[in-house]
C-alpha positions as CSV (number, residue, x, y, z in Angstrom):
1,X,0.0,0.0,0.0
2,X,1.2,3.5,-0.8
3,X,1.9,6.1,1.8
4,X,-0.4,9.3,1.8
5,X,1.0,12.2,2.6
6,X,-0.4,15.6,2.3
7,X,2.2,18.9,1.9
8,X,2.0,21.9,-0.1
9,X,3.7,20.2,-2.4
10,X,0.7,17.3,-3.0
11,X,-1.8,20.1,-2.7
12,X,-0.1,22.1,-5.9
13,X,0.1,18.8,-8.3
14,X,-3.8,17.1,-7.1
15,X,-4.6,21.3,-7.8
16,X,-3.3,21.0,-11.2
17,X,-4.5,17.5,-11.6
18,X,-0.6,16.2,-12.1
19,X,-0.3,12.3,-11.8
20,X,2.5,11.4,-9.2
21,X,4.3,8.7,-7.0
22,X,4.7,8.7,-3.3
23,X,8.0,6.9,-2.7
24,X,9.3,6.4,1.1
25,X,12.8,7.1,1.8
26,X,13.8,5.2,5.3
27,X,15.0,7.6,8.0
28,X,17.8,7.1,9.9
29,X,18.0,6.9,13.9
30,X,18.7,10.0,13.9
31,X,15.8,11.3,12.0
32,X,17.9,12.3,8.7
33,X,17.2,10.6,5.2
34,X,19.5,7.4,4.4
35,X,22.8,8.4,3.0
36,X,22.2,5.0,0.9
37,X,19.4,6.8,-1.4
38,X,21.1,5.3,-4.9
39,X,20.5,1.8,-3.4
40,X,17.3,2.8,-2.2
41,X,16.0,3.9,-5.5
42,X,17.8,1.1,-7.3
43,X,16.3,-1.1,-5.4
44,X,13.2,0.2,-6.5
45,X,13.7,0.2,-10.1
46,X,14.1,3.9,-9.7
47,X,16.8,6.1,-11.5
48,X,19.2,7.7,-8.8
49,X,20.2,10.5,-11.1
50,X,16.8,11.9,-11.7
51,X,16.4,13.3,-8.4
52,X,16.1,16.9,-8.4
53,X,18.0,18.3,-5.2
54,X,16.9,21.4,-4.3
55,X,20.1,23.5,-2.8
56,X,19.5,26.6,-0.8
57,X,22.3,29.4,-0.8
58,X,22.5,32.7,0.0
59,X,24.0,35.7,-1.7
60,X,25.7,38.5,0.0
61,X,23.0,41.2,-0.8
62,X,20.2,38.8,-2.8
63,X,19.7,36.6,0.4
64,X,18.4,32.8,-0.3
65,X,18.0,31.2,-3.7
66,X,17.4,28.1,-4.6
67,X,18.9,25.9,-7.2
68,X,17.2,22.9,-8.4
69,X,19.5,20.2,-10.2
70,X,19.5,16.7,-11.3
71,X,22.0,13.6,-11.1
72,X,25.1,14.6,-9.4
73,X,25.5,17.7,-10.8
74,X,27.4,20.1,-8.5
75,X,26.8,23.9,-8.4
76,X,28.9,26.4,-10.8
77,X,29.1,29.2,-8.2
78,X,30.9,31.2,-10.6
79,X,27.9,31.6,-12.6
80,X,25.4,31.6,-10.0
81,X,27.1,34.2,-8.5
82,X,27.4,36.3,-11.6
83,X,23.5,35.7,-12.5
84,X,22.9,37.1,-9.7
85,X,25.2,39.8,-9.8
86,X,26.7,38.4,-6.0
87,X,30.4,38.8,-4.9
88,X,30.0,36.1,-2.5
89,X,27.5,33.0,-2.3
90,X,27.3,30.6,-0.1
91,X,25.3,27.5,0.8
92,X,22.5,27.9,3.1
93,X,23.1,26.8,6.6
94,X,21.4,23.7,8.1
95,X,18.7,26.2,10.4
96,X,18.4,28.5,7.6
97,X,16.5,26.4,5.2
98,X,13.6,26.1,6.6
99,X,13.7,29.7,7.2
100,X,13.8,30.4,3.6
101,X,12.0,27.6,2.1
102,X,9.5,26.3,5.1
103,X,10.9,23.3,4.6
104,X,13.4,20.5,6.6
105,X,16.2,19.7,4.9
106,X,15.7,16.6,3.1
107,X,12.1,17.6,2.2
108,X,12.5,20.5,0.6
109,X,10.7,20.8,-3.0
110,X,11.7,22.8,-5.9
111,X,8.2,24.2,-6.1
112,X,5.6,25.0,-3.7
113,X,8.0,27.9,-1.8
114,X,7.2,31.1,-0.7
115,X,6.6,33.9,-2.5
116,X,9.8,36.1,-3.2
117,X,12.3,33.1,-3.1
118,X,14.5,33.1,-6.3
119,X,14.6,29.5,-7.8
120,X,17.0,28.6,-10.3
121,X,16.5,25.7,-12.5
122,X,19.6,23.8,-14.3
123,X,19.1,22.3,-17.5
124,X,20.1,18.9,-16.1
125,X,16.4,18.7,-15.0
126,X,15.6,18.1,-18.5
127,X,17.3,15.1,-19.1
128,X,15.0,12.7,-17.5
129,X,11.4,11.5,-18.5
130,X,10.4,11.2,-15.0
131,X,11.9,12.9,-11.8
132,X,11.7,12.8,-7.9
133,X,11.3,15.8,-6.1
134,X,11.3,16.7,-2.6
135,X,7.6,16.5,-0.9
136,X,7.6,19.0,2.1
137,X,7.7,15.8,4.2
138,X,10.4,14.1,6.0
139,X,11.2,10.8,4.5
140,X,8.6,11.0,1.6
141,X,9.8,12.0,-2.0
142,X,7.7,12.4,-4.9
143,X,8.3,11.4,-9.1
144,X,6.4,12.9,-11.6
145,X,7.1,13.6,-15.0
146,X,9.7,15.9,-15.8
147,X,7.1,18.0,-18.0
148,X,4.6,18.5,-15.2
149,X,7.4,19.9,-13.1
150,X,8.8,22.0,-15.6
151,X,5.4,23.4,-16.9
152,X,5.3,24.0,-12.9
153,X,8.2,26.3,-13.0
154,X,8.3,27.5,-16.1
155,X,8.2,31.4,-15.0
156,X,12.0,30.4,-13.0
157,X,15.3,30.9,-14.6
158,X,17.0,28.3,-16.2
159,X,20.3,27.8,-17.6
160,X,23.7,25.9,-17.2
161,X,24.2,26.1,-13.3
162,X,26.2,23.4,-12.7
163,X,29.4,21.5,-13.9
164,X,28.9,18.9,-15.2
């Protein structure tokens, strides 16, 4: 049986009528998500590189943004800090994120966020039929299809933001 879950998240895709997957991600002892998630998701019959991480930074005078990304994809920080015409950007600290995003870390989704938060959105997100997206919800991810999200976020910035 499939978990139900209801977050912001849920709310936005059932509001849009978008079709998705609950998929539960064990959490450790210590109330984190499993470091093991690639074993997880294989396990599953899931692809490990189409989750979409959402990475909160924050920019010397911009404050937080947020960077969605696929696969292992790291962040360019050269070019996000010269899209966002920053000096200095670093990443978000642990108790900051769910100060900018109203999310936990290892829930947070690249949509569903509050108004005013700049969300980036790298081209690797493309590359998959299918992705997994945080749900708002501790231990709960959620695929969908990659065109659902991106019709989802298709007023955001995208571009080349990581290296490859």
């Amino acid at each position: 049986m499939q978990a139900q879950i209801t977050s912001p998240v849920t709310e936005l895709l059932n509001q849009h009528g978008y079709a998705f997957q609950i998929i539960t991600i064990p959490l450790s002892e210590d109330k984190k998500p499993i470091r093991s998630l690639e074993e997880l998701l294989t396990a599953q019959g899931l692809d490990p590189q189409s989750v979409v991480r959402s990475i909160v930074f924050k920019g010397e005078n911009s404050g937080f943004c947020l960077l969605a990304v696929a696969a292992s994809g790291r962040a360019d920080w050269a070019k996000l800090r010269n899209h966002l015409g920053e000096r200095k950007c670093r990443m978000a600290e642990y108790d900051e994120v769910p100060e900018a995003t109203g999310y936990v870390v290892g829930a947070v989704p690249p949509i569903a966020l509050p108004e005013g938060l700049k969300v980036l959105v790298d081209q690797s997100v493309q590359n998959y039929e299918a992705v997994m997206i945080g749900s708002g919800v501790l231990g709960y991810a959620l695929k969908l299809s990659t065109n659902d999200l991106m019709t989802l976020m298709q007023d955001k910035v995208m571009d080349q933001f990581s290296k490859i």
